[in-house]
N, CA, C and O atoms as a GROMACS GRO file, in nm:
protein
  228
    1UNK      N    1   0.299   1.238   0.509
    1UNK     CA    2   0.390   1.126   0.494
    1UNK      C    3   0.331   1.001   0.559
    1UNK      O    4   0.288   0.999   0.674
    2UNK      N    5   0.332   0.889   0.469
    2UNK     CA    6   0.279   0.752   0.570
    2UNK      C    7   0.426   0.664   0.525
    2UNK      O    8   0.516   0.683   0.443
    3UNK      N    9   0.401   0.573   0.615
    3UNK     CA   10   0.534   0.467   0.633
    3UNK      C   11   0.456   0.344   0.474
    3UNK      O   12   0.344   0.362   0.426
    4UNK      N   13   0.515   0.275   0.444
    4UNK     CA   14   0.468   0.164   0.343
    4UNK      C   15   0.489   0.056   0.420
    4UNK      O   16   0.590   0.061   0.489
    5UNK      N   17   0.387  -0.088   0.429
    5UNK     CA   18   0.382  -0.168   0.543
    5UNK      C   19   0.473  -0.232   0.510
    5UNK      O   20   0.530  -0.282   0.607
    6UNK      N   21   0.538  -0.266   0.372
    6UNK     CA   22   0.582  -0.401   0.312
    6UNK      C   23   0.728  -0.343   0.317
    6UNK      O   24   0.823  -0.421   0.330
    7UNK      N   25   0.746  -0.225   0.308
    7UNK     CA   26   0.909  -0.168   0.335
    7UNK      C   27   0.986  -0.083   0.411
    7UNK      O   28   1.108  -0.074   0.410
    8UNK      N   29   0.867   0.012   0.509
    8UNK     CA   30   0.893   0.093   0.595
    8UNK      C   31   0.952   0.208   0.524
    8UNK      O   32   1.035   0.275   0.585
    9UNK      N   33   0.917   0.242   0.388
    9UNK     CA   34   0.985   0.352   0.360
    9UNK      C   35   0.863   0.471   0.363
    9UNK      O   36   0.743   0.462   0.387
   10UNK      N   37   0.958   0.596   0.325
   10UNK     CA   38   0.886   0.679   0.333
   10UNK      C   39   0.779   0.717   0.206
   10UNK      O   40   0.829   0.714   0.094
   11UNK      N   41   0.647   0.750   0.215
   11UNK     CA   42   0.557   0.767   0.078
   11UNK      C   43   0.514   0.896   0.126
   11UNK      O   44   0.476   0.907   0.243
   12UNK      N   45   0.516   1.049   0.003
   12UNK     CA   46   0.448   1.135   0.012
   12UNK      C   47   0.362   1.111  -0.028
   12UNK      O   48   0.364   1.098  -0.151
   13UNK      N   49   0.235   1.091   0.038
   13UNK     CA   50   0.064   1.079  -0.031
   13UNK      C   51  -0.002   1.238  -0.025
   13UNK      O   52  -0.120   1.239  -0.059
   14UNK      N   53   0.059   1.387   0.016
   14UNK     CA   54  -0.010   1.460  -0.021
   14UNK      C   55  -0.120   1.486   0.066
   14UNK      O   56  -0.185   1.404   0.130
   15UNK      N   57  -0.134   1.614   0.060
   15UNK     CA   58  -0.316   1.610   0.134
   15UNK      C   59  -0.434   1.636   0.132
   15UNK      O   60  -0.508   1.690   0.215
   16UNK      N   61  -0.464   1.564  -0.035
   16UNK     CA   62  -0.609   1.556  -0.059
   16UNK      C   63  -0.615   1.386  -0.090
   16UNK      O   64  -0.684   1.344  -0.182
   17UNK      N   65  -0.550   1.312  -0.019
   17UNK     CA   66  -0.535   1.190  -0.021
   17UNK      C   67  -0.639   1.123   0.024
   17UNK      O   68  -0.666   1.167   0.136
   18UNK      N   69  -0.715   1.033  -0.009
   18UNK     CA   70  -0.880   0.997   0.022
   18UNK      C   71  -0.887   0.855   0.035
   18UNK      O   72  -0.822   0.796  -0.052
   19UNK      N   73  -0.947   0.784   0.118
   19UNK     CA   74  -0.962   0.657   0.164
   19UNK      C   75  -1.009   0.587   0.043
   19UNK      O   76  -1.079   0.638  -0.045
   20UNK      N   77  -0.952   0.431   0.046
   20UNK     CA   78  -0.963   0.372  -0.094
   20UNK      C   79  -0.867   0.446  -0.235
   20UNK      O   80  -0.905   0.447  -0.353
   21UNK      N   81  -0.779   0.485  -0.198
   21UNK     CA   82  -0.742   0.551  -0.344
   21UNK      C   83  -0.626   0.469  -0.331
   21UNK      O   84  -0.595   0.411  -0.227
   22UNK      N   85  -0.553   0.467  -0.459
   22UNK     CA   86  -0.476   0.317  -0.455
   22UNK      C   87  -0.286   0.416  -0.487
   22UNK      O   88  -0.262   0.503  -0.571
   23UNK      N   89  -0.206   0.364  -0.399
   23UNK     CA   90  -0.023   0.436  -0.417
   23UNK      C   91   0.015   0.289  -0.425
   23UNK      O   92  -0.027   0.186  -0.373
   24UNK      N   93   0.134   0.328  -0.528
   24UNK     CA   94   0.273   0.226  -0.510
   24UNK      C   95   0.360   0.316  -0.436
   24UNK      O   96   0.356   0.438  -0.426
   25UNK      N   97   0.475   0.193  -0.365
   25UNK     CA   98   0.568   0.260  -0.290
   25UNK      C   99   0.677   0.271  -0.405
   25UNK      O  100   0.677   0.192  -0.499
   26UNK      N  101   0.747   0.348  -0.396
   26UNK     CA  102   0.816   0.425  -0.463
   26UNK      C  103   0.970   0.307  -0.412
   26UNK      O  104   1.042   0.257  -0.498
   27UNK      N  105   0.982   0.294  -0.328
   27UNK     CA  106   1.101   0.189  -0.301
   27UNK      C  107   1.071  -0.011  -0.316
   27UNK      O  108   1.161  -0.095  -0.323
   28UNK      N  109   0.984  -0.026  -0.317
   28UNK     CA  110   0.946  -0.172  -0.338
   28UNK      C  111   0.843  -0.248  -0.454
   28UNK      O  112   0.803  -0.358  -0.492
   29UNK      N  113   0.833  -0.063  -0.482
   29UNK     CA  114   0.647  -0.110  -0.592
   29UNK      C  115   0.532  -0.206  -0.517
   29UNK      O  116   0.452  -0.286  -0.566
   30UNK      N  117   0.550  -0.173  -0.404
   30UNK     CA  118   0.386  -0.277  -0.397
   30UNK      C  119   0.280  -0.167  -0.371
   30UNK      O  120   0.285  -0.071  -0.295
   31UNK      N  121   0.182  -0.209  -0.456
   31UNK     CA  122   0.030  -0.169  -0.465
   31UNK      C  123   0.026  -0.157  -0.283
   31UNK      O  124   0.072  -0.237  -0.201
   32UNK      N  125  -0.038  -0.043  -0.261
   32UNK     CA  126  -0.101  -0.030  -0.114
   32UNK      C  127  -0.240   0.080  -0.138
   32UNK      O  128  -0.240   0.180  -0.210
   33UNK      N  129  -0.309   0.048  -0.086
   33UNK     CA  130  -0.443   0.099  -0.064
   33UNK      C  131  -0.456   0.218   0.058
   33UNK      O  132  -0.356   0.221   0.130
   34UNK      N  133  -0.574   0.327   0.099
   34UNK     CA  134  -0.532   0.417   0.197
   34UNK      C  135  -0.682   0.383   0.245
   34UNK      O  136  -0.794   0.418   0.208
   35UNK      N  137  -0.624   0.286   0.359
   35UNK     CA  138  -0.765   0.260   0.420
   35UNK      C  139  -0.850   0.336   0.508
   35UNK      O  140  -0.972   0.331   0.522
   36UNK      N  141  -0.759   0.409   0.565
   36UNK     CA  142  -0.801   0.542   0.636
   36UNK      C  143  -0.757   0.662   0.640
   36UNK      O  144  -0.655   0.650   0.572
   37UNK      N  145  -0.762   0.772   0.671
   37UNK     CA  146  -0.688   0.942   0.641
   37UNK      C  147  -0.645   0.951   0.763
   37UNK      O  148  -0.526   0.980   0.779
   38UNK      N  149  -0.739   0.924   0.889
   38UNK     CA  150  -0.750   1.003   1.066
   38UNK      C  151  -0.742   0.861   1.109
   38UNK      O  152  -0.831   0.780   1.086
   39UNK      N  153  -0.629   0.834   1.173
   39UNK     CA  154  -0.451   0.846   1.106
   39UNK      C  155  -0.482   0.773   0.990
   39UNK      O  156  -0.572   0.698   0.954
   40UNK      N  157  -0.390   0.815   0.948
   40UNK     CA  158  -0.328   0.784   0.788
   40UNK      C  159  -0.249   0.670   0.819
   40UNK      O  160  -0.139   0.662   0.874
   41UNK      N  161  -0.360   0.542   0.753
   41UNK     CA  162  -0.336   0.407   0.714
   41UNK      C  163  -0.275   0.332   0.584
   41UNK      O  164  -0.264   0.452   0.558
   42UNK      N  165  -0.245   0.288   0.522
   42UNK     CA  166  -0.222   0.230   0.421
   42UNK      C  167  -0.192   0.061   0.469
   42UNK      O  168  -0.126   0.024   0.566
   43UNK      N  169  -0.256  -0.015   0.377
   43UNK     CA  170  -0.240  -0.182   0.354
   43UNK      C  171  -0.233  -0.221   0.174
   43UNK      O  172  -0.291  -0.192   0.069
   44UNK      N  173  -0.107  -0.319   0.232
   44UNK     CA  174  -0.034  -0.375   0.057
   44UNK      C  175  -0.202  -0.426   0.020
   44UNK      O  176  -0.285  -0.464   0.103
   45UNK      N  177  -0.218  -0.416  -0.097
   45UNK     CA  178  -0.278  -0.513  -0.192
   45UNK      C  179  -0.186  -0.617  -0.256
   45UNK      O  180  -0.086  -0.606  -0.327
   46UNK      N  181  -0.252  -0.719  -0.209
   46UNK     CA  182  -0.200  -0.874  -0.263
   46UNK      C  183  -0.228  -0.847  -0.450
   46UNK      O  184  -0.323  -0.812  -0.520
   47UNK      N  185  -0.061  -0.895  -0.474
   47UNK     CA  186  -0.073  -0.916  -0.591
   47UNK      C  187  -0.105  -1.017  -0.678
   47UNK      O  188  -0.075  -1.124  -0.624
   48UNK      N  189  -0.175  -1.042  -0.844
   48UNK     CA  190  -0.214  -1.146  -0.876
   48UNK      C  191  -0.082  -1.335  -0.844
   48UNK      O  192  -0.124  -1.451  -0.836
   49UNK      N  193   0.028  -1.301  -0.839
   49UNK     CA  194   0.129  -1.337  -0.826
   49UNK      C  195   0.149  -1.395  -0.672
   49UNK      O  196   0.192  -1.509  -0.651
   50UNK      N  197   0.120  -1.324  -0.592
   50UNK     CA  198   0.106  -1.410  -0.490
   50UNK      C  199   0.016  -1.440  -0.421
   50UNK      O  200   0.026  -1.463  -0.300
   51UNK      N  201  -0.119  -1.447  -0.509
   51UNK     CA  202  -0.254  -1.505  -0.477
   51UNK      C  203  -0.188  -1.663  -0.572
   51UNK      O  204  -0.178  -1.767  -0.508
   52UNK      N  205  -0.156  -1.662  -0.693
   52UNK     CA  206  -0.136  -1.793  -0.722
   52UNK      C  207  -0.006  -1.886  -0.692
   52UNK      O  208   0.007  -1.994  -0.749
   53UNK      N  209   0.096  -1.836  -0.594
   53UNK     CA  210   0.182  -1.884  -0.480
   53UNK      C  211   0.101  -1.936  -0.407
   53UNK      O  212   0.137  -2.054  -0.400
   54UNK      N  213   0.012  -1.923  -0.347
   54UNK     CA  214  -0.071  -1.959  -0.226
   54UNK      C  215  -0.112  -2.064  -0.311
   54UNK      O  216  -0.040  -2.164  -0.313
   55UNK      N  217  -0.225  -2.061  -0.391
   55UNK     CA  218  -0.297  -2.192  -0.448
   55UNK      C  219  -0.188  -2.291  -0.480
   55UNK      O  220  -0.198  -2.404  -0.433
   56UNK      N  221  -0.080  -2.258  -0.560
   56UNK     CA  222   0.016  -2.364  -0.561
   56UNK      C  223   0.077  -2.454  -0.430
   56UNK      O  224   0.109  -2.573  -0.436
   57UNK      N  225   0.085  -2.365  -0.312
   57UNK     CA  226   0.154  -2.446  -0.200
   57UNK      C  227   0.065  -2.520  -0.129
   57UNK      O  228   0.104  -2.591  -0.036
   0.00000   0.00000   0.00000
C-alpha cells in the first residue's frame, strides 16, 4: 500500500511494483510515478494541462 501525494488516499501497487512504472490514483486520477520501492515512494506527474497553466500565468 502507498499513500498518493496529491490525495492521501490509499493505492494498492502490489508487489512486483518496480521503480519508474507509472499508477493513477484511483480517487483523484493523477498520473504518479514509483520513484522508489525501499520505501515505497510515489510522485504526481505534472499534467500536460498544468504545464500550460504555468506558461499562461
Amino acid at each position: 500500500m502507498a499513500l498518493c501525494p496529491e490525495c492521501d488516499a490509499s493505492i494498492d501497487v502490489g508487489d512486483d511494483v518496480e521503480e519508474g512504472q507509472i499508477l493513477d490514483c484511483p480517487e483523484c486520477n493523477a498520473r504518479l510515478e514509483v520513484v522508489s520501492t525501499n520505501p515505497l515512494e510515489l510522485d504526481v506527474i505534472p499534467g500536460e494541462d498544468e504545464d500550460e497553466d504555468e506558461v499562461e500565468a
